[in-house]
N, C-alpha and C positions, 0 to 999 in steps of 0.2 A: 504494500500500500504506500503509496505517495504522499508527502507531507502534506499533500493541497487536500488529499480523502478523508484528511482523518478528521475522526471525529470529535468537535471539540465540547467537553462536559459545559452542559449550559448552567446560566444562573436559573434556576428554576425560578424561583419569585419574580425574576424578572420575565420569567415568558410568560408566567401567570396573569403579571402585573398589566401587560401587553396586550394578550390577548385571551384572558379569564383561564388558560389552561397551560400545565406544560405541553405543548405542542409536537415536543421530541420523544418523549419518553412514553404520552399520555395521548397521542394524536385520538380524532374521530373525524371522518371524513365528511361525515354527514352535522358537523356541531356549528350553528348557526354563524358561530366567531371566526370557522374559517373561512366561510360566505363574506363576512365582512371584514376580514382582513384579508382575503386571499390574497394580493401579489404580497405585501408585507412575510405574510407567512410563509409563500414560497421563497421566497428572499434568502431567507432567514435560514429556512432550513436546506438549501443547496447550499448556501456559503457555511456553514459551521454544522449539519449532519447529515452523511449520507444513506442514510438508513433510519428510519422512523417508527415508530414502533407504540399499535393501537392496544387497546387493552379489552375497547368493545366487544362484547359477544365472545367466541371464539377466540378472538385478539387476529393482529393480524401485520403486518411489515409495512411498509412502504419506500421504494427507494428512489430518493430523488436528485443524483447526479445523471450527466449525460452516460459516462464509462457504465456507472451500474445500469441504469435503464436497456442500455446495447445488451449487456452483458446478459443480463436476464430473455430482452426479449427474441433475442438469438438463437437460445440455446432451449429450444421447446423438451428435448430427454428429461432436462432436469426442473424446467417450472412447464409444467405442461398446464393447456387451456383447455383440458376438457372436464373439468370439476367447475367449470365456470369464470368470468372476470368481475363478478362481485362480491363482495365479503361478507359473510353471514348471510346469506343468500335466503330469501325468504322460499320459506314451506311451498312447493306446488308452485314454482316460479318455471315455464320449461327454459328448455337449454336452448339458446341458438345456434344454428350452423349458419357459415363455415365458423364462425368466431369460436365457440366455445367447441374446437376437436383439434385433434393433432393430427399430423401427416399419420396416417398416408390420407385417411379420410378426406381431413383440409387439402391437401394435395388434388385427391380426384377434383372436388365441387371448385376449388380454384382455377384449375384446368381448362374448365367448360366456361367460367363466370368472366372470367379475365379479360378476353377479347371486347366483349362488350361493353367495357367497361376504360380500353385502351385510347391511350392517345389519338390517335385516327380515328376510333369509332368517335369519342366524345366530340371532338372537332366538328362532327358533322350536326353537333344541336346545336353548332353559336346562333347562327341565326332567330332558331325558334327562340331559344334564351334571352336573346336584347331584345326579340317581339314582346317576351312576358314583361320583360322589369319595364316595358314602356307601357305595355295596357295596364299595369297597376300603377304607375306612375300617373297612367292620366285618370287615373279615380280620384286622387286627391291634388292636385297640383294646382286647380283654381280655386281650392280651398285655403291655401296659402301656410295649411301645416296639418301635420297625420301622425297617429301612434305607430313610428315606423314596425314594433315587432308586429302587431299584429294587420297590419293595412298593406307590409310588406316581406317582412323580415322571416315571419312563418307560412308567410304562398307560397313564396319563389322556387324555395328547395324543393317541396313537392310538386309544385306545376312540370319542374326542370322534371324531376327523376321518372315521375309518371306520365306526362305527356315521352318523353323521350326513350324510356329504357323498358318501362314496364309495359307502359301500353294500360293501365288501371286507371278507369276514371276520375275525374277529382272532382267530383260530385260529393263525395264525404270526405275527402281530404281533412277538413275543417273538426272534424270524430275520431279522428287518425292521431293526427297532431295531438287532439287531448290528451286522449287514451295515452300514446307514447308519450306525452310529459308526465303522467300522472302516475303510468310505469316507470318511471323513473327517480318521479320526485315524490310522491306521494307518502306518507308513512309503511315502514319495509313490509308490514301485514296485509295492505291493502294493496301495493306495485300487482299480483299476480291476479287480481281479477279486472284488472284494467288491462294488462296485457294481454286477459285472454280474450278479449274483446278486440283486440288485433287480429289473434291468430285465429278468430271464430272468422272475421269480416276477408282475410286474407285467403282463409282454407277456402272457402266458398270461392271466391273469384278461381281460385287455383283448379277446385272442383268443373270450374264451367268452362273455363279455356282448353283442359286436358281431354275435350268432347269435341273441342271445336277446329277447325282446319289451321294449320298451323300458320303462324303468323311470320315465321324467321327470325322470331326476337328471342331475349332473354328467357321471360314465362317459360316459350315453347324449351328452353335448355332445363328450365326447375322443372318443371312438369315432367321432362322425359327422364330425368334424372340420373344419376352414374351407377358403376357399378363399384362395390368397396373393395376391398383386398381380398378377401373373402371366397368372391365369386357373384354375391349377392347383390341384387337391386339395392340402391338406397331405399328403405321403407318411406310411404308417402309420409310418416309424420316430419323425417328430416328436409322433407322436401318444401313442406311448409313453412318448418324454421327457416330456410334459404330465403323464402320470400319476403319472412319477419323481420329478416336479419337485417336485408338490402334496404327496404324499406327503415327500419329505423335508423340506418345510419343513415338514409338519404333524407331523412327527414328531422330528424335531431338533431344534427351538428353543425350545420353550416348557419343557422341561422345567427346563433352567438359572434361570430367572429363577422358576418356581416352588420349585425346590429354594433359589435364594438368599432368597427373598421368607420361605418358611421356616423357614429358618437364622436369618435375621436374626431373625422374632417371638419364635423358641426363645434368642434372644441380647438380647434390649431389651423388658424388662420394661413398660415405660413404655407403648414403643406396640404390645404386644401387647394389654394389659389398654385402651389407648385405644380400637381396632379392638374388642374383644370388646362395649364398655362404648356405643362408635357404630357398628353397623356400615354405616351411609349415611357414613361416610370413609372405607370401603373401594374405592370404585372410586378416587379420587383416590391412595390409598396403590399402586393397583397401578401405578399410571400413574408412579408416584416409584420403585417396585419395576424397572418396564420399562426406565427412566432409565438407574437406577445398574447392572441386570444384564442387558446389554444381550448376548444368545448370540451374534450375528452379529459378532463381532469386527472385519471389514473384508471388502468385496466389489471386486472389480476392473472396470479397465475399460481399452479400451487406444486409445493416444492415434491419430488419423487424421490429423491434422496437426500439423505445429512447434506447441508453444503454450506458455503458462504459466499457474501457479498460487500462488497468494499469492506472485509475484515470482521461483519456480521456473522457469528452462526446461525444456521436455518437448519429445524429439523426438515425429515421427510413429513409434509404431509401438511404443513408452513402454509400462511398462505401470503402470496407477496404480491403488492400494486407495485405497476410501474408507472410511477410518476410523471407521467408525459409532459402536464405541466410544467414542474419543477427546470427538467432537463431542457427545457429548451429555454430554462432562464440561468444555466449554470455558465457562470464567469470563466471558465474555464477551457471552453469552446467558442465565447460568443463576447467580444467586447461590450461592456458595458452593458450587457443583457436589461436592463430595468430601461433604459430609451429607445421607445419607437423612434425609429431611427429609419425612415420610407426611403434612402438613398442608400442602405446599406448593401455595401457588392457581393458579397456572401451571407447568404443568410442557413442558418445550419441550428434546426430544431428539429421533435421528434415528434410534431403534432397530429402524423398521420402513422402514427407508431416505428414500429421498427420489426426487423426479422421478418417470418412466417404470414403473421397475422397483420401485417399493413395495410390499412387501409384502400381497399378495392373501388372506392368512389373519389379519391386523391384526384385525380384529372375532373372529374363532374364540381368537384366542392371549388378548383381554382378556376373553372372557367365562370360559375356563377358568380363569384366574388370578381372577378376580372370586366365580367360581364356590368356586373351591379353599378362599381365604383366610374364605370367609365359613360355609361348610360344616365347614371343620376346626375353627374358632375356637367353634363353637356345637356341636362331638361333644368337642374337645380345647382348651380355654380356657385350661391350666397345661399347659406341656413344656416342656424344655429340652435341649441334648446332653448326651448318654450318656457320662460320665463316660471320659477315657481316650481320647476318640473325637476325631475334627476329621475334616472337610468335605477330599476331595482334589478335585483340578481338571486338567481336558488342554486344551489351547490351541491353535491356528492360524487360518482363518479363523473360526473358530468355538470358542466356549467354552462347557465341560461342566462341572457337577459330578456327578464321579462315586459318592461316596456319603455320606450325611448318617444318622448313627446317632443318633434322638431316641427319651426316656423321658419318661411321661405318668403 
């Protein structure tokens, strides 16, 4: 271990003092205080512990340097993801694929998912995608200001992934989106009968395409499903988590880093008017956007054998987050990590994970952001927040903003 890893024994009473708990020793993912102190708290705990440690439930790790974060998420033999990516995992919650399995499984379902999901394929939605952010754009624009998450900030993602990948109506989108926040954020007893409300509303759709003439898209590949190592069909329930899977992350995560990516232009005159004045530094800004507002807060994974991490022991059987957030705010890879910094020439974060389990809609999440930033700035070049107003936030694995009130 490296002088810069180690860990340094904190002042308890001072993390306390700080932010109501020791946060190193004593972390909780879900404890209101790290909602409200989160960059503070990540800060803190990349530059002085690389390894954190909850005591919730179960109890559970967290590691938040870049080197640990690789380290773990690399090496699926020994933190494997198919006991799930959440901690204390509630009762009758099901398991999503590809996310929560290990090669060869993830291997096959990745295999088939990949393509449509690549670089070239995604390239062929820019179009439809600036058509979206403009039809919602002229819903409110002779209004003269709108609650961007919800008038923008929570369509876009779904319009983009469903008009484009899925082929699934967005007739209930607006039922979708709940449900997936309320799976998410909701109290850990209650997450599993909102999700199931998903996988009721998804299985069916799934049910009635797998009847009908094949389309060429994605569906027709989950529908028809892989074969495992085995020998064996994927059974139809895996095939539905497939649909669940896509679908939540095409619809929960982008909208935070678009809403904070927003907030910020509406709040930094400098490089709003930069971005309007170039917009060819727009894709590097969203890429420093991606950086600093990273929605995936930490994914899990759980240990198969004794091991360690930046000098941690882990039993087998451990269960460890990787800090996505953290790591892409670690000093150690990233100058001055705490400054948006929209002119930076390398930017190097881990907000669409790392290893095996990366992030499969990475190209979909930068072209809508790319998209967003460069269609709002050329309908809406001058805004700011709405007087009286501030940006709220809800946290666990995953982080939201839930509404951003701007006038134009």
């Amino acid at each position: 271990m490296t002088q810069e890893q180690t860990r340094i024994t904190p002042d308890v009473e001072s993390l306390k003092g700080r932010f109501g708990r020791d946060m190193f020793n004593d972390f909780d993912i879900d404890d209101p205080k790290f909602n409200e102190h989160f960059f503070d708290i990540l800060d803190e705990m990349v530059a002085k512990c690389p390894v954190v440690r909850s005591n919730v439930g179960n109890g559970y790790w967290m590691v938040t340097n870049q080197e640990g974060v690789r380290k773990v998420g690399q090496d699926w033999r020994t933190f494997s993801s198919a006991k799930g990516y959440m901690p204390n995992r509630p009762e009758g919650l099901p398991y999503l694929m590809p996310e929560e399995s290990d090669p060869p499984k993830h291997t096959a379902w990745r295999k088939v998912l990949n393509p449509y999901l690549s670089p070239t394929t995604v390239a062929r939605y820019e179009d439809q995608i600036r058509t979206d952010v403009n039809t919602l754009i002229d819903r409110f624009i002779d209004k003269g200001e709108c609650e961007f998450v919800s008038e923008f900030g929570s369509k876009l993602p779904g319009w983009a992934f469903f008009k484009n990948v899925l082929g699934v109506p967005i007739d209930d989108l607006d039922m979708l989106v709940n449900s997936v926040e309320k799976g998410t954020f909701a109290p850990p007893e209650e997450r599993p009968g909102h999700m199931a409300k998903v996988f009721e509303y998804l299985g069916e759709y799934l049910e009635i395409r797998k009847d009908q003439p094949p389309r060429g898209d994605l569906v027709d590949v989950i529908a028809a499903g892989v074969e495992y190592d085995d020998g064996q069909p994927a059974p139809w329930e895996d095939r539905v988590s497939i649909l669940v899977d896509l679908t939540f992350g095409g619809i929960a995560t982008t909208t935070y880093v678009m809403a904070s990516a927003i907030h910020h232009l509406a709040t930094h005159q400098d490089d709003r008017e930069a971005l309007v004045d170039n917009p060819d530094m727009i894709e590097r800004a969203v890429e420093e956007f991606v950086r600093v507002f990273p929605p995936v807060v930490a994914l899990g994974r759980t240990c198969t054998r004794d091991t360690e991490v930046a000098g941690t022991p882990m039993k087998e059987g451990d269960f460890v987050l990787l800090g996505y957030s953290a790591a892409s705010r670690d000093p150690r890879v990233v100058e001055n990590p705490s400054k948006i910094d929209i002119t930076r020439q390398a930017v190097l974060h881990t907000a669409f994970g790392v290893g095996q389990h990366r992030c499969i809609g990475s190209n979909l999440a930068r072209l809508e952001l790319r998209a967003t930033v460069d269609e709002w700035l050329k309908r809406i070049p001058d805004f700011g927040i709405k007087p009286g107003t501030q940006p709220s936030y809800e946290t666990g694995i995953l982080r939201t903003m839930k509404d951003l009130h701007l006038v134009f």
